[in-house]
C-alpha positions in Angstrom: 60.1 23.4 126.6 63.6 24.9 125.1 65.9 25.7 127.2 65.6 29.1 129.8 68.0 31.8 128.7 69.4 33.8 131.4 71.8 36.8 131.4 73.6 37.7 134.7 75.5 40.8 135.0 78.5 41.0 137.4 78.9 37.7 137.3 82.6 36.9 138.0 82.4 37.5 141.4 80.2 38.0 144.9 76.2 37.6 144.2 76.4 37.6 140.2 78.8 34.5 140.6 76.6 32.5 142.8 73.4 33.7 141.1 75.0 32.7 137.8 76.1 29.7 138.9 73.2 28.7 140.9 71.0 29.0 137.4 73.3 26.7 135.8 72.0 23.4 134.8 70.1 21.3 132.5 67.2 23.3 131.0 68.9 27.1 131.3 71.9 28.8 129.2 73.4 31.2 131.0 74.6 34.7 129.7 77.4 35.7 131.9 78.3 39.6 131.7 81.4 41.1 133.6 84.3 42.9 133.2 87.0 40.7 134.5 87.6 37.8 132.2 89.4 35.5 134.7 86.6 35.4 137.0 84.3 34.2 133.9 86.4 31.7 133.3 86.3 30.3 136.6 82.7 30.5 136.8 82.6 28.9 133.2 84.3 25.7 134.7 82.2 25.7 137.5 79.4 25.5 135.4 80.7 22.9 133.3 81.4 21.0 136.1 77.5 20.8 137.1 76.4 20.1 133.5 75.5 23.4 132.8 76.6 26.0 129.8 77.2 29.4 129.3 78.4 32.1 127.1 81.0 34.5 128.4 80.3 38.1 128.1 83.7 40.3 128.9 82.8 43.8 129.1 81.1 46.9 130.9 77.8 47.6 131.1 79.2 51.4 130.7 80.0 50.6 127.3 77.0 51.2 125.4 78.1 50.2 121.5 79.1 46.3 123.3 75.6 46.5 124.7 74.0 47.0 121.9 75.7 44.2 120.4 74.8 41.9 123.1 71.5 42.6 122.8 71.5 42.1 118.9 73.7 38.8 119.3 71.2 37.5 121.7 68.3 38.2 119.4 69.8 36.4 116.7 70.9 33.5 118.4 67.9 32.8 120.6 65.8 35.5 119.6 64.6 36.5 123.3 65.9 36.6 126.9 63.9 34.6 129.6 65.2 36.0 132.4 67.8 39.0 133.3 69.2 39.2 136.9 71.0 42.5 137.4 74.1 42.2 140.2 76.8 44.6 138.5 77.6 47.4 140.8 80.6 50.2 141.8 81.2 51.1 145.1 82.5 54.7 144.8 84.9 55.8 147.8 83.5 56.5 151.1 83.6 60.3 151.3 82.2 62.9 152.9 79.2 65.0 150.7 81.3 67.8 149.8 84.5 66.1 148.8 83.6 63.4 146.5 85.7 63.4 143.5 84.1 64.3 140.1 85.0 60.7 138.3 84.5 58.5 141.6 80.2 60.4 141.5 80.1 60.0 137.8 81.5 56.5 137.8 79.0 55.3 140.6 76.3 57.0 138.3 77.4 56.0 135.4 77.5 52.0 136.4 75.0 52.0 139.4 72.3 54.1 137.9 73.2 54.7 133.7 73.9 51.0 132.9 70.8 50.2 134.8 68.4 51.9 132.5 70.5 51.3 129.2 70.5 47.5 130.3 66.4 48.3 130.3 66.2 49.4 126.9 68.6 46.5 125.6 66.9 43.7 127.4 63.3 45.1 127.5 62.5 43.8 123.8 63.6 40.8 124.3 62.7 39.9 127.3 59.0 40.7 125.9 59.7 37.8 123.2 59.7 35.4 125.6 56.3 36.3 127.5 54.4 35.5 129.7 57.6 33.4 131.7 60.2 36.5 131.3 61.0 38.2 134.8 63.9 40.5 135.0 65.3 40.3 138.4 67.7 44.3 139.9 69.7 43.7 142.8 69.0 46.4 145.4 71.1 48.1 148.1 70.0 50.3 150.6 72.9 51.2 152.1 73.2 55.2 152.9 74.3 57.7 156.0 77.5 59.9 156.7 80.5 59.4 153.5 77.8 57.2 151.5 76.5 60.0 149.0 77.8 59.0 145.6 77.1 55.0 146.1 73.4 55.9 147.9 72.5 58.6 145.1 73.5 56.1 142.4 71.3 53.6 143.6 68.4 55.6 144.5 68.2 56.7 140.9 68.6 52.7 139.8 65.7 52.0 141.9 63.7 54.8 140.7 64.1 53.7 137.1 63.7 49.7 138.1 60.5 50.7 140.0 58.8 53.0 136.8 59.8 50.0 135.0 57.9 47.2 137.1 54.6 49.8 136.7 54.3 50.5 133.2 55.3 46.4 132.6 52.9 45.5 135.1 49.9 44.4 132.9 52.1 43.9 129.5 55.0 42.1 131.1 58.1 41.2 131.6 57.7 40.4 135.5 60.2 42.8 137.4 61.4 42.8 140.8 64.0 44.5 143.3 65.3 42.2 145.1 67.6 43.2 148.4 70.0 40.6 149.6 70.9 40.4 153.3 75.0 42.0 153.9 77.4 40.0 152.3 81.0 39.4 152.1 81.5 40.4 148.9 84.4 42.8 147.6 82.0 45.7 147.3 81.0 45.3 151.0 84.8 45.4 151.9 85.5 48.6 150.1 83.1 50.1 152.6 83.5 48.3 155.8 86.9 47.0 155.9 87.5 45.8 159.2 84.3 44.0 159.6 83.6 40.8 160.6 82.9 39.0 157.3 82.1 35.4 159.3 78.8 37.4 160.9 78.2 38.1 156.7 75.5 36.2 155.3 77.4 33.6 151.8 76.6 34.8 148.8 75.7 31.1 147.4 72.6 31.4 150.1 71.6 34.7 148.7 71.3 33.2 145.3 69.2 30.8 146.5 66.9 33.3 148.1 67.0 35.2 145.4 65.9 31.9 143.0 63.2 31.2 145.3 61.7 34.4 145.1 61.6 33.6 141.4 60.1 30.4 142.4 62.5 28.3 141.3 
């Protein structure tokens, strides 16, 4: 069987790291996608160090020309995509409704919810190449309440497209899921709750794992 070709988004840090790295191994390529370079890097050692490989993907998902390429530059190198997990996310400032700042509600929108549908459209053909073993995994958050209005609305419109997605590909493929993971102490998480206990937080290496086996890895 060739090798499985995975592309991970937000993968330099928090759940995309250890999802990314988790994949890594003999029999799967990983794609890593993220903004910050020197986080790639790290992870690209890490998965050098287990025997893995991976290409490194330095950009934003916001940036639709560079995901066009992507998907282009996957096509012609492998000529489909086996399995997409989806962790990139912005956490917009906490703020009450009627004060959130123009950029900081586009932004979340923008990332959370824009990138989300464009990264659809990118990865749907190819992910549809590699049937019938292609899933294409989003990473959900259901946090919401008081000061929560620009991260909650962006995410609620990134489920609604994931979960229109998963029914129309129901009988032609790819597989999609949501998948939720339990709190974590990731940098996102801080930005909202600053002074909480991060040791009662639940490692983002055993989310990846949960995540994995609810692939069936």
């Amino acid at each position: 069987m060739a090798e499985r070709i995975a592309l991970v988004t937000g993968a330099s840090r928090g759940l995309g790291y250890a999802t990314a790295l988790a994949l890594a191994g003999p029999g799967t390529h990983v794609i890593a996608l993220a903004r910050t370079t020197g986080g790639l890097e790290e992870l690209d050692d890490a998965i050098k160090a287990k025997g893995g490989t991976a290409t490194l993907v330095p950009m934003s998902l916001t940036d639709d020309p560079a995901l066009a390429r992507l998907g282009l530059s996957v096509f012609e190198r492998w000529g489909r995509l086996d399995l997409l997990v989806h962790c990139a996310a912005q956490a917009a400032p906490l703020s009450p409704a009627g004060h959130v700042d123009d950029k900081d509600f586009d932004g979340a929108m923008a990332l959370n919810a824009r990138a989300t549908w464009k990264l659809i459209t990118i990865a749907d053909p190819l992910l549809k190449a590699a049937e019938p073993r292609a899933t294409a995994v989003f990473c959900d958050d259901a946090s919401a309440g008081k000061f929560h209005a620009a991260y909650a609305a962006s995410k609620a419109a990134a489920r609604a497209v994931v979960e229109a997605y998963a029914a129309e590909s129901e009988t032609t493929g790819p597989r999609v899921m949501l998948f939720t993971p339990r709190p974590m102490p990731t940098a996102l998480r801080a930005r909202f709750r600053p002074g909480e206990n991060r040791e009662a937080l639940a490692p983002e290496a055993g989310q990846a794992e949960a995540l994995l086996a609810a692939l069936g890895d």
